[in-house]
C-alpha positions in Angstrom: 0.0 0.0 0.0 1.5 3.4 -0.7 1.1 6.3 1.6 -0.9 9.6 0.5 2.6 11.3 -1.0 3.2 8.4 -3.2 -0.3 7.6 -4.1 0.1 11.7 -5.4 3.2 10.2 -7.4 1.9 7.4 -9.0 -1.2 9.4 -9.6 1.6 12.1 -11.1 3.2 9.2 -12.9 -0.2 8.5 -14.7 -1.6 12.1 -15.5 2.5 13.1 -17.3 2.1 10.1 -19.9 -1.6 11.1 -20.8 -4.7 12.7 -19.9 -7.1 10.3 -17.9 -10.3 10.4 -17.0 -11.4 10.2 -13.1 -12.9 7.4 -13.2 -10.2 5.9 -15.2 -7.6 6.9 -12.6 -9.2 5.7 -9.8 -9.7 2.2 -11.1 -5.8 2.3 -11.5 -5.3 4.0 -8.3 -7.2 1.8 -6.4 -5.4 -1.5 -5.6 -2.0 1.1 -4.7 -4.3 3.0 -1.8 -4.8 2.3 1.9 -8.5 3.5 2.1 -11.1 4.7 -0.3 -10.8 8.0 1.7 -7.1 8.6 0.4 -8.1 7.9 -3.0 -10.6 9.9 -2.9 -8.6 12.8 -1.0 -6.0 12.5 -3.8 -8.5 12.6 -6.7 -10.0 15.8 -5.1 -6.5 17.4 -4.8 -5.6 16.4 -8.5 -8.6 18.4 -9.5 -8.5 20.8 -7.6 -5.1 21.8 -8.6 -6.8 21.2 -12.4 -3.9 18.2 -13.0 -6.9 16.0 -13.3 -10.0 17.4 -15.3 -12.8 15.2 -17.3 -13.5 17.8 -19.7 -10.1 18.1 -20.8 -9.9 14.6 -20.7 -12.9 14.5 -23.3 -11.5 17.1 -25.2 -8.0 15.1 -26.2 -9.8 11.6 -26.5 -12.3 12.9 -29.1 -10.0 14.8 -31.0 -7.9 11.6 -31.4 -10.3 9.0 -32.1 -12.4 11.7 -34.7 -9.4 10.8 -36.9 -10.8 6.6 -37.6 -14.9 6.9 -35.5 -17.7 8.6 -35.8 -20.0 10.0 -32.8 -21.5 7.5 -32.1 -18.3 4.9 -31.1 -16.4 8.1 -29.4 -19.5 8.2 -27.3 -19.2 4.7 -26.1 -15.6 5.2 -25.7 -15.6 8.3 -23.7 -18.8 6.7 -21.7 -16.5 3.5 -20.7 -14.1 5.8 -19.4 -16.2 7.1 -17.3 -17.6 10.3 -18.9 -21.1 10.3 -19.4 -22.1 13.9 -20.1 -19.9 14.8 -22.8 -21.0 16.5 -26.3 -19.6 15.3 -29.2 -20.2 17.1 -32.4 -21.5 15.6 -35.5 -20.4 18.3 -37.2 -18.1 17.2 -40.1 -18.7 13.1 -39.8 -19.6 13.1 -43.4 -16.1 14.5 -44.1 -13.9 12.5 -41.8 -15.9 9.2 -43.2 -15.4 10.2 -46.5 -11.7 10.4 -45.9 -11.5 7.3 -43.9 -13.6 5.4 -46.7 -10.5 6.7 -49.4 -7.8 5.5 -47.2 -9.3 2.2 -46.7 -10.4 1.6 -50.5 -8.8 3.6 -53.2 -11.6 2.8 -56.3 -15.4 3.1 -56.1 -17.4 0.4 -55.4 -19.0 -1.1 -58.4 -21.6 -3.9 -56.6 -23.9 -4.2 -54.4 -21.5 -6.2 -52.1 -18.8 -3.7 -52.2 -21.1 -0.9 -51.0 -22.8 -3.5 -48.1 -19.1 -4.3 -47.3 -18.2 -0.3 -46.8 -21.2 0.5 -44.8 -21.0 -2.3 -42.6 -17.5 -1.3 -42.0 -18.3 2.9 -41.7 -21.0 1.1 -39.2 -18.6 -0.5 -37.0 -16.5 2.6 -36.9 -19.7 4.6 -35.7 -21.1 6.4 -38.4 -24.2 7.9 -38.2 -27.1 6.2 -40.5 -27.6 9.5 -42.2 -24.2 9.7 -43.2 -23.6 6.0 -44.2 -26.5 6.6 -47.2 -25.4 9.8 -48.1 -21.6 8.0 -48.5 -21.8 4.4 -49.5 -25.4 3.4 -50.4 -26.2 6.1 -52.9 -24.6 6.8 -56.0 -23.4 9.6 -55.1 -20.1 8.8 -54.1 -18.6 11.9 -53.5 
């Protein structure tokens, strides 16, 4: 069990390699403190001194998974970590799957296979509906 000052460390440790989420710290916080009430002392003084913050966190972890998801799977993401309240944006899905569809295939698709195939794959990567017809299962392919 660490004391508080080195439950602050490892806590330090954590927060320098990346942003986390409270929740997220916590868990790995957990097994390292003596009592709930140090952990929970530590995660207060962490935010307090704004080393620790949710909305930052949410910030970062959007902004990098907006590169490959849409909304929908950045949601889930950010909700696993413990963020429930978050807004992400729709704003611009139909351009980041549209570049994410012409990295993954470099022609058209031509059947009715290829375009099933695409959708079910902008699908998985949490793509709205809405933006799945407008890409894949129309002709208009952009």
């Amino acid at each position: 069990m660490d004391t508080p000052q080195e439950l602050k460390a490892r806590a330090l440790r954590h927060l320098v390699r990346r942003e986390h989420s409270r929740d997220e710290l916590a868990r790995k916080l957990a097994p390292h403190a003596e009592s709930q009430q140090i952990l929970e002392g530590t995660l207060n003084w962490l935010e307090s001194t704004n080393k620790l913050s949710n909305q930052r966190f949410a910030e970062v972890r959007s902004h990098q998974l907006a590169r490959k998801y849409g909304a929908a799977r950045i949601r889930q993401d950010l909700k696993a970590k413990g963020i429930d309240d978050y807004p992400v944006s729709a704003a611009g899905e139909l351009e980041r799957a549209r570049a994410i569809l012409a990295r993954k295939y470099r022609i058209p698709p031509t059947t009715r296979d290829e375009r099933a195939k695409r959708a079910r794959f902008l699908q998985g990567r949490g793509f709205s509906g809405d933006v799945i017809r407008r890409l894949v299962l129309r002709d208009d392919d952009g």
